[in-house]
C-alpha positions as CSV (number, residue, x, y, z in Angstrom):
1,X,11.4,2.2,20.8
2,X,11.0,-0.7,18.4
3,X,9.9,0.7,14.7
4,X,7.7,-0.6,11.7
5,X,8.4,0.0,8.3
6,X,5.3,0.1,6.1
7,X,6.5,-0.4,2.1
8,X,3.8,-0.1,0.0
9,X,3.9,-2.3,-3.0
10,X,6.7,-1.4,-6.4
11,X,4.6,-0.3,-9.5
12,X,1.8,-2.9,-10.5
13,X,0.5,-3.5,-13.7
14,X,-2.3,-0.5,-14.6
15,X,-4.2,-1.5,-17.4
16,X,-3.1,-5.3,-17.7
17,X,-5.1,-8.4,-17.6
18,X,-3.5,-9.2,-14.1
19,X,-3.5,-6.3,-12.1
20,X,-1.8,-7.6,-9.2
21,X,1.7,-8.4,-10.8
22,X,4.3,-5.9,-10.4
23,X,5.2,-4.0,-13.7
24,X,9.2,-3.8,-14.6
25,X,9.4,-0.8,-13.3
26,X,7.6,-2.2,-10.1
27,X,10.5,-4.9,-9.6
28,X,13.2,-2.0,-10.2
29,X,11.6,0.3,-7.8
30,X,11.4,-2.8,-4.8
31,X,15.1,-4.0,-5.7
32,X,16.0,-0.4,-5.5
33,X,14.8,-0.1,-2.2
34,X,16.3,-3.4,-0.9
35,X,19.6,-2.0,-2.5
36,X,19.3,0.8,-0.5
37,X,18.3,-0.8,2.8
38,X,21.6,-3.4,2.2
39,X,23.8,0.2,2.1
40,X,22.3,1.2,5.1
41,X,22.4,-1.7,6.8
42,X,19.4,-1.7,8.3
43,X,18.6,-4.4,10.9
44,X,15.8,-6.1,10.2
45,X,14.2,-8.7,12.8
46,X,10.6,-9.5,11.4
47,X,9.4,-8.8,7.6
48,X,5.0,-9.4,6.7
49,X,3.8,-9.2,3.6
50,X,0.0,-9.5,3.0
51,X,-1.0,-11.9,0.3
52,X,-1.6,-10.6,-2.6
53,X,1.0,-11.0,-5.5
54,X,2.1,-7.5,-5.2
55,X,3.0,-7.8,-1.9
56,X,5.2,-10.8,-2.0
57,X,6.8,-9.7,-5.4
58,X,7.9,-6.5,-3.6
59,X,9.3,-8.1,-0.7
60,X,11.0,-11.2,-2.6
61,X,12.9,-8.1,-4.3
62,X,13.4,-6.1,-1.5
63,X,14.9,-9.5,-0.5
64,X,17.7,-10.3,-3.2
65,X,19.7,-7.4,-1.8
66,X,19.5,-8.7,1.7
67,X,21.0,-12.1,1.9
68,X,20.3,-11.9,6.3
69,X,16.8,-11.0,5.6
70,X,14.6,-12.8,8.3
71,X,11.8,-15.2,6.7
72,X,9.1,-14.1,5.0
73,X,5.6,-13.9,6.9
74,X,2.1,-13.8,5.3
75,X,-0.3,-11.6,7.2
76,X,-3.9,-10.8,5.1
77,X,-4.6,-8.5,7.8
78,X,-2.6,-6.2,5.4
79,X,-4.4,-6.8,2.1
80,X,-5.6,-3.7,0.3
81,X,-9.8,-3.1,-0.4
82,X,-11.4,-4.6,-3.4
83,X,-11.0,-2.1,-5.5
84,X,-13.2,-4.1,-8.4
85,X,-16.1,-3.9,-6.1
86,X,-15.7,-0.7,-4.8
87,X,-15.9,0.5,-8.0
88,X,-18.8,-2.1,-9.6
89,X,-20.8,-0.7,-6.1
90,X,-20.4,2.9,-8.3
91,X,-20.6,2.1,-11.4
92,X,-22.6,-1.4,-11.9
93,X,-22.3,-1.0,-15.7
94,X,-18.3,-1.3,-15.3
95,X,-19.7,-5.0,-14.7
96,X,-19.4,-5.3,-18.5
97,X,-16.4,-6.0,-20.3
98,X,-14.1,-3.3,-21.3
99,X,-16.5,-0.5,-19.6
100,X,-14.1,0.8,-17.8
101,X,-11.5,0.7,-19.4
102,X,-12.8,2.2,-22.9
103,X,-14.2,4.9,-20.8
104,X,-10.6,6.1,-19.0
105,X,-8.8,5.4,-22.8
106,X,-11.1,8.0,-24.1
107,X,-9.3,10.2,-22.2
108,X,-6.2,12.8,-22.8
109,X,-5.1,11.2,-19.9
110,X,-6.2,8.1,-19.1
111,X,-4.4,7.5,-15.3
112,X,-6.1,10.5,-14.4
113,X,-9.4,10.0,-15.5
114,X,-9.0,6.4,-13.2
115,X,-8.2,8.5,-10.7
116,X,-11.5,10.8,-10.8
117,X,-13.5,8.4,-11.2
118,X,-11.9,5.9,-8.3
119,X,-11.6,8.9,-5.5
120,X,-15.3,9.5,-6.3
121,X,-16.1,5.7,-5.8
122,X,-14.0,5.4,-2.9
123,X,-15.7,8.5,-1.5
124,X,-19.3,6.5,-1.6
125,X,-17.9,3.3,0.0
126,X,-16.6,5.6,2.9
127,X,-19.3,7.8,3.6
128,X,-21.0,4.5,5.7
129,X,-24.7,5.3,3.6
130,X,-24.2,1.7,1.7
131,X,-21.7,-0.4,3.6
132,X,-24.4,-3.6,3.1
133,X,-23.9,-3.0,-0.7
134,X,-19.9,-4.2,-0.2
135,X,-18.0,-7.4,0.0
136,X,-16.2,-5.5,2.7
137,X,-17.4,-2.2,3.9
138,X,-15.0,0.2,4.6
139,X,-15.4,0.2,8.6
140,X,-14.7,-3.5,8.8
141,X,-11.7,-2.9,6.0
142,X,-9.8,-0.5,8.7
143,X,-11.1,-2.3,11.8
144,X,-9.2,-5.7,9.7
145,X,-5.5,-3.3,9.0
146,X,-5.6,-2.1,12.4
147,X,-6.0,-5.7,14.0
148,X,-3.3,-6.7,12.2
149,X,-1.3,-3.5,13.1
150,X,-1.7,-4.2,17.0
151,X,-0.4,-7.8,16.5
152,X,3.0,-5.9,15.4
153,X,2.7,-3.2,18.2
154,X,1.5,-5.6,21.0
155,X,5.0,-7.5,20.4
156,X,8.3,-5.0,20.6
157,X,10.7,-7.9,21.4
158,X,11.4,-7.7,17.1
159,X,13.2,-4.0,17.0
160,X,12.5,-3.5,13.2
161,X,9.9,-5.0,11.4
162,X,9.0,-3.9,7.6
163,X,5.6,-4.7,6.4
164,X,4.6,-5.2,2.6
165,X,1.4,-4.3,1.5
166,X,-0.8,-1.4,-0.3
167,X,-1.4,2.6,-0.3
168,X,-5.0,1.7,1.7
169,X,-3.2,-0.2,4.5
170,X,-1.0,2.0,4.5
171,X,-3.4,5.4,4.8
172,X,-5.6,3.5,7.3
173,X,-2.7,3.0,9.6
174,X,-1.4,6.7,9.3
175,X,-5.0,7.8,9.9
176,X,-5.1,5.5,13.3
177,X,-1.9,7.2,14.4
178,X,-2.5,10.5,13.6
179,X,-6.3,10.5,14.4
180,X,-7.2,11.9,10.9
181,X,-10.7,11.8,9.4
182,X,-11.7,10.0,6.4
183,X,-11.4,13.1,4.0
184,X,-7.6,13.0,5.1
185,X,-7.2,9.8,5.4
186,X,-7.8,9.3,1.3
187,X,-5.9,12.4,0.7
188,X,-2.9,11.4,2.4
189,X,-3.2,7.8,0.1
190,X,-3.2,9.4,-3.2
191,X,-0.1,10.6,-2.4
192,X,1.8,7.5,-1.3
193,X,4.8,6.4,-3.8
194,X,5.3,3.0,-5.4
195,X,7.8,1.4,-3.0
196,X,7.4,4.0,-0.7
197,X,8.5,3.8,3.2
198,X,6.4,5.4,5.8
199,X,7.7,4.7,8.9
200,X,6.0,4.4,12.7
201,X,7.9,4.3,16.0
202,X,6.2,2.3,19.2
203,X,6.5,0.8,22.4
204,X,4.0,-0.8,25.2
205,X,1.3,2.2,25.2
206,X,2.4,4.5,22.5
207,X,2.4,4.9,19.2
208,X,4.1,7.7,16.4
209,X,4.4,8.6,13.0
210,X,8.6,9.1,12.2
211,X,8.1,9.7,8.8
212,X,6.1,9.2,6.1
213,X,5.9,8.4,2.0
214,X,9.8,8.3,2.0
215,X,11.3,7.4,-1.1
216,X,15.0,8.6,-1.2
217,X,15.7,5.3,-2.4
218,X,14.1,6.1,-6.1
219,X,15.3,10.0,-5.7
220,X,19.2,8.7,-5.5
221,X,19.1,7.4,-9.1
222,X,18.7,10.4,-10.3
223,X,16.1,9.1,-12.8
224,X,12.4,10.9,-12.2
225,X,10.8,7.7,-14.4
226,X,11.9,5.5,-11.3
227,X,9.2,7.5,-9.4
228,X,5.9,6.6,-10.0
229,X,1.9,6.2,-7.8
230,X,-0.4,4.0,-9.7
């Protein structure tokens, strides 16, 4: 059977003007894991990366520890959601400056407060009462990740292929495989690691879930500040 590797994205940069770079403890985490990869010698044939910044930063990482590392493809299919509008479609005063982001510092703890109020938001854009309100509605967001999916499983002639992309991608494929509902579907996502590998085994006709959220690669340091999810 061949097998995909689905990475999500090393640590980005909460709280900063530019969201979408990866923090310094996002490039660690994704060298980390190429490090690791390069020890194991893993085989890669095919490596995707959707195309936003965090995506390619990861992989370009992932890539300085693996000088036979195939070309680098670009494959939007595996963008992550708006999150801006998802959460704008919640909250329309977040509109203005700093609303937000006053609101969460107010907090004793600020990443968790995001979190509340962003599994909330997400919760609205899922329950399918207001998908003409969004950019991209969440049934035409999942229809897009698994479309890009099948283009990898259609094709087994690459044996490994790692993908490079987000924690919604990610969930939305794990919820294809597995059949899962919505309400599991964003449960499994808040789980899912910076630089974390979930990994999916296929062939003409069928389709599994090996393993998922794996990040031994962080674990092996020995250093719990190497872990991190937002």
């Amino acid at each position: 059977m061949a097998q995909l590797l689905l990475v999500r994205h090393g640590q980005a940069s909460f709280g900063a003007s530019d969201y979408d770079k990866l923090s310094d403890l996002g490039v660690e985490q994704s060298r980390t894991l190429g490090q690791f990869w390069a020890r194991c010698d893993l085989p890669i044939d095919n490596m995707i990366a959707g195309s936003m910044r965090r995506h390619r930063e990861t992989a370009e990482a992932v890539c300085e520890a693996l000088p036979d590392a195939p070309p680098l493809q670009i494959d939007a299919g595996f963008n992550e959601y708006d999150f801006q509008d998802v959460m704008l479609r919640y909250r329309p005063d977040f509109a203005e400056g700093g609303v937000m982001r006053r609101l969460v510092a107010e907090k004793s703890n600020p990443k968790l407060a995001f979190q509340e109020l962003f599994s909330r938001a997400t919760a609205r854009w899922m329950n399918g009462e207001s998908d003409d309100e969004y950019e991209e509605c969440w049934p035409v967001f999942r229809d897009r990740v698994v479309a890009a999916l099948q283009r990898i499983l259609d094709d087994d002639s690459k044996r490994l292929t790692a993908v490079f992309t987000s924690g919604g991608p990610i969930g939305t494929a794990i919820q294809w495989v597995l059949g899962l509902d919505n309400l599991q579907m964003q449960s499994l996502n808040w789980v899912i690691a910076n630089s974390s590998v979930t990994a999916v085994l296929y062939r003409p006709g069928q389709v599994s879930l090996s393993y998922f959220n794996n990040f031994a690669h962080l674990q092996q340091t020995g250093d719990r500040s190497f872990i991190s999810y937002r």
